[in-house]
N, C-alpha and C positions, 0 to 999 in steps of 0.2 A: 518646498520642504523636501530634502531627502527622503530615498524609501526606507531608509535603514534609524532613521530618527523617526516615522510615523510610524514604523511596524513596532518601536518599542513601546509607546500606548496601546497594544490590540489589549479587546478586552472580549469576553463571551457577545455575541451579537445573537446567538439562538440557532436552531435547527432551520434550515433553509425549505421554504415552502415548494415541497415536489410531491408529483403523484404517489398514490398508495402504489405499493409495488403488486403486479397481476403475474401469477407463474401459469404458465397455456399447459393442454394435456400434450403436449407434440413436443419431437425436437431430435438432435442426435443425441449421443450416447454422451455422457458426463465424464469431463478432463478435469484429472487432477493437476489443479495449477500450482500445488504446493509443494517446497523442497522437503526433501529428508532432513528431519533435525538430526547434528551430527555433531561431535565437540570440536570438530574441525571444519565445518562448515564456514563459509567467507560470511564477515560479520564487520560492522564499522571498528576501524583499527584501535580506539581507546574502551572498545568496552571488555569486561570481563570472561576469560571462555565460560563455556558452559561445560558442562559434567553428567552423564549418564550415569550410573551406577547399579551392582546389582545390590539392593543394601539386604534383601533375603533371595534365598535360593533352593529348589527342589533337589535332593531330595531332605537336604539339613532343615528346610523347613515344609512346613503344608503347600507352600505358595510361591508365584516368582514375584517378587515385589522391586521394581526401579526407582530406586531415587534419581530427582533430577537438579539441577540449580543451573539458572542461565535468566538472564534480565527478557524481557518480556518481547524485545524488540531481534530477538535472533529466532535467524531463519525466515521463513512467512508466516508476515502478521500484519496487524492490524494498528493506528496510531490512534489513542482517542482524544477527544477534544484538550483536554487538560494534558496532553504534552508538552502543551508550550504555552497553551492558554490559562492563568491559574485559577480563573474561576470559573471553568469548564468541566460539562459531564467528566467523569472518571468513564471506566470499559462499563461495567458492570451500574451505571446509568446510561448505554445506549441502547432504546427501540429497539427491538428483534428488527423489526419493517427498515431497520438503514441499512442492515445486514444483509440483504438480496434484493435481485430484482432485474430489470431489465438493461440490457447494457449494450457498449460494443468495443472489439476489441481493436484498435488501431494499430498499423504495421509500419514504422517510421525505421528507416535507414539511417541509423546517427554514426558519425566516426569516435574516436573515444573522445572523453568531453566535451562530445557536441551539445549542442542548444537544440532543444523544441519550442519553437516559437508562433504565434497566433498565427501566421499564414500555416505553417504545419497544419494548424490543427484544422482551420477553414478548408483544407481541400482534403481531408480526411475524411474518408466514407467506410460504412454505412454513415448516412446525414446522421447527427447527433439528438435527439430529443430530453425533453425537460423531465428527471428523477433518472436517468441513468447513470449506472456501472460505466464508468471508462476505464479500458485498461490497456495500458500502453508495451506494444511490443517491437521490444528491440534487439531480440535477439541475445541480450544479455547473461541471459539465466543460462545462457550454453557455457559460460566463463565461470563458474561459479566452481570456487575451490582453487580458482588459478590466480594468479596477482593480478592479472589486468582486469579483473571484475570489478576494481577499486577504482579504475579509470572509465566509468561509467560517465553516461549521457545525463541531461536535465533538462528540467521544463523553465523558463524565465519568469520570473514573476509578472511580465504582461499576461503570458500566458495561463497564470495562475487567475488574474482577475476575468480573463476571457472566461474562462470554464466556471466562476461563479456566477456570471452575467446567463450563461446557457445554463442555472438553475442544475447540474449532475449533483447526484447522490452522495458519489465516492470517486475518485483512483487509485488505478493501481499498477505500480511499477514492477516489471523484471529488473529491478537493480536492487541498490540499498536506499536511495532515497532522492525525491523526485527536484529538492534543491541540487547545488552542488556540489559533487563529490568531494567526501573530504580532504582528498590531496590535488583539490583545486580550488581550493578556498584562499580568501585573502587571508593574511596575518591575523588581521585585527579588523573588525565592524563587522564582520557577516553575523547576518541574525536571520536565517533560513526562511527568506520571504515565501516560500511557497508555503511551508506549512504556517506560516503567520497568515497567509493569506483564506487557506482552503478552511483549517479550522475553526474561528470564528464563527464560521458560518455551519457548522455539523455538517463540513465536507470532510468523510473518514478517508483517510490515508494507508492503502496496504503496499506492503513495500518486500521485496524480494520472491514477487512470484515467479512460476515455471510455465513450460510448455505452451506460452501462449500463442507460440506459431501456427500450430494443430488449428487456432480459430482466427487465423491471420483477416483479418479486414474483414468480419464479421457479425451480424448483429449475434448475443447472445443473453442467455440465463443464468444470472452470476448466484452462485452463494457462498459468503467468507464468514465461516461458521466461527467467528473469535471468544475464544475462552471471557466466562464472565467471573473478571477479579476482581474484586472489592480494593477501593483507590485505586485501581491501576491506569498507568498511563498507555496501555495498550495491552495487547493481546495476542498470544500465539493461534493461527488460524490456520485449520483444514479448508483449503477453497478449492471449488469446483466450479466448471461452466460449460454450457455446452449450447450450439448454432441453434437457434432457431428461426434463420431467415429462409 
């Protein structure tokens, strides 16, 4: 059977059994892996921009009050189960406990549209352990705001089932998204097997972090603090992480 005909039956499979998450008194000092939301910030090419606004302002009013409007999936964020899965948590049904914990960040050399593939990930250290943060750096997030941000690397859906089999928490990409970019997609049948694959199973999905160089090939303490939105298919998130190997 094709992947592209079996990944169209995924259905909710549940939250994936991994360790409660333990945060240690120790460690280096905390990186923000997060971009600046910005109305011009690089964002998948068919969505809506976003909009900052002053809608009140001092001294016409008491207060500075910003209006915002921008889909849930710009900037760094968070995917939640029901992105693609229709009978999937929403944000604001996912555990605080899936939202941090122990992780490590891997440093993979990709050209544009390169492939991460199961051997990548097997000779990839710190060794991986069962309920971890993965989060993938490519160097990416230095492009961001430039065109060739949109020519971004990806993970193969073997590699997608590799990392359910190792039992992880989450990942999380310096790109926009850890299928393939949208200006390398086929015509017609792609149906984004990673996130058909990772979600299923309450493996969360963050997508367009920063600075992960700073913990290049490190183990670390993730927390991607995502907004709690009633139905939402995901969430704008403040993440941080810092070494503690």
């Amino acid at each position: 059977m094709c992947d592209v005909c079996a990944l169209k039956a995924t259905r909710w499979i549940g939250w994936n059994d991994v360790p409660a998450p333990v945060i240690g008194g120790t460690g280096g000092p905390w990186i923000d892996l997060s971009h600046r939301l910005t109305e011009t910030l690089s964002a998948i090419p068919n969505y809506p921009r976003p909009s900052f606004t002053q809608w009140r302002k001092i001294p016409e009013y008491p207060a500075n009050i910003t209006l915002m409007s921008m889909v849930v999936h710009h900037g760094t964020h968070l995917d939640a189960p029901n992105h693609f899965i229709v009978d999937a948590p929403s944000f604001d049904q996912v555990p605080l406990d899936r939202l941090y914990g122990p992780g490590v960040v891997w440093t993979f050399d990709v050209p544009e549209y390169g492939l991460i593939d199961i051997d990548d990930l097997e000779r990839a250290r710190p060794e991986l352990r069962p309920g971890d943060i993965v989060l993938f750096d490519t160097g990416w997030s230095s492009r961001i705001d430039d065109p060739s941000y949109e020519r971004h690397a990806s993970l193969t859906h073997a590699a997608a089932k590799w990392l359910v089999e190792q039992r992880v928490k989450m990942i999380g990409v310096d790109f926009a998204t850890p299928d393939l970019a949208p200006s390398n997609r086929p015509a017609e049948g792609f149906y984004w097997p990673v996130h058909h694959t990772l979600l299923p199973h309450g493996i969360l999905i963050a997508e367009h972090m920063a600075n992960l160089g700073a913990l290049s090939n490190r183990r670390v303490e993730v927390f991607l603090a995502g907004l709690s939105i009633i139905n939402a298919d995901g969430a704008p998130a403040r993440a941080m992480a810092r070494a503690v190997d």
